[in-house]
N, C-alpha and C positions, 0 to 999 in steps of 0.2 A: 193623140191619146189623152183622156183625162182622167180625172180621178172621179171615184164616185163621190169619195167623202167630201173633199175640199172642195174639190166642185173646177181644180186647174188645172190649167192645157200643159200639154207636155210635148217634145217630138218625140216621133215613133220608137226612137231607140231605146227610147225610158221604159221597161217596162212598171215598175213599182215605185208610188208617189215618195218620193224622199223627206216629208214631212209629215203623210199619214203614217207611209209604212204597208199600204193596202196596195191591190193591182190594179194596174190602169185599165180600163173601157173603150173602146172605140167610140161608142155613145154614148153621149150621160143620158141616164134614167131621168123622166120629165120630175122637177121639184114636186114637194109637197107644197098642196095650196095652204097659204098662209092666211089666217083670219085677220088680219090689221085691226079690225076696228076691237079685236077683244086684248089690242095691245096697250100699255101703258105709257108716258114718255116719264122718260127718268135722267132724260138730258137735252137740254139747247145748246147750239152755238152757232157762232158766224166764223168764226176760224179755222179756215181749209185744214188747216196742220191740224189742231185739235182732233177735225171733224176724223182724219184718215188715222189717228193716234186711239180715240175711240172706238173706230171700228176692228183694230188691232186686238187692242184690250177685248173687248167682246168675244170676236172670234178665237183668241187664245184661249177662254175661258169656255170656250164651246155653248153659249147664248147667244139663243135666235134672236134676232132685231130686223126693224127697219127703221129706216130714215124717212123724216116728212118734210120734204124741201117748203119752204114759202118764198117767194117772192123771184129773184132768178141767181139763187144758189146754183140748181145745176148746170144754170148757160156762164155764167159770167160772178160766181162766185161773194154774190149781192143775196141778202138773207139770210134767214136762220134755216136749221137742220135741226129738228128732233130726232132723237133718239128713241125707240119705242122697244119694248120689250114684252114677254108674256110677264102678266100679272103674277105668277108664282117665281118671277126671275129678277121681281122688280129692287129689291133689297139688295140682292148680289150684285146685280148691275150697279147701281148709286151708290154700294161701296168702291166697286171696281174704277167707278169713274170720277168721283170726286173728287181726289188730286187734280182733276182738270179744270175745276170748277175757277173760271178768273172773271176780273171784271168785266159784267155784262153776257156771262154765263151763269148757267145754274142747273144745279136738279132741279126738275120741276113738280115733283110733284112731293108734296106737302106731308103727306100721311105714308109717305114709302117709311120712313122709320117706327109709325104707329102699330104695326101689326105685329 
């Protein structure tokens, strides 16, 4: 069983996500396609812990993101990870996230507090 919202697996006995609160699916609905490239990054890091503490904080906050691995973050935890967001979410996020902000991380983007 999963959830529609969360998007998480459950066994069958579960009928209602204990986190949304909604009822579980036998199949999740295909995602909505995601436009990446009209996404913003509003965070780097190389730090695994960070990287899953980030995606916490996001998700809590119910803001769409993706991650842009470079170099072999996802095989072997070597590179960075941006954070990318929609451009109307970009301020909320780099607030949300800058307590994380340590050395050799950052918000990246420049003009997120301009607007």
């Amino acid at each position: 069983m999963f959830c529609p919202k969360c998007r998480a697996e459950f066994v069958e006995e579960i009928t209602k996500c204990p986190d949304c609160g909604v009822d579980l699916v036998e199949i999740l609905p295909p995602e909505d396609e995601i436009l990446y490239e009209d996404y913003v990054t509003v965070y780097t890091t190389s730090d695994t812990g960070l990287i899953a503490v980030a995606e916490s904080l996001l998700k809590s906050e119910n803001i769409p993101y993706a991650k842009k691995s470079e170099g072999l973050q996802p095989v072997y935890g070597i590179g960075f990870v941006q954070f990318q967001v929609p451009p109307e979410k970009k301020v909320t996020a780099a607030e949300l996230l800058k307590d994380l902000v340590e050395s050799g991380d950052e918000i990246t983007n420049d003009e997120i507090f301009d607007d």
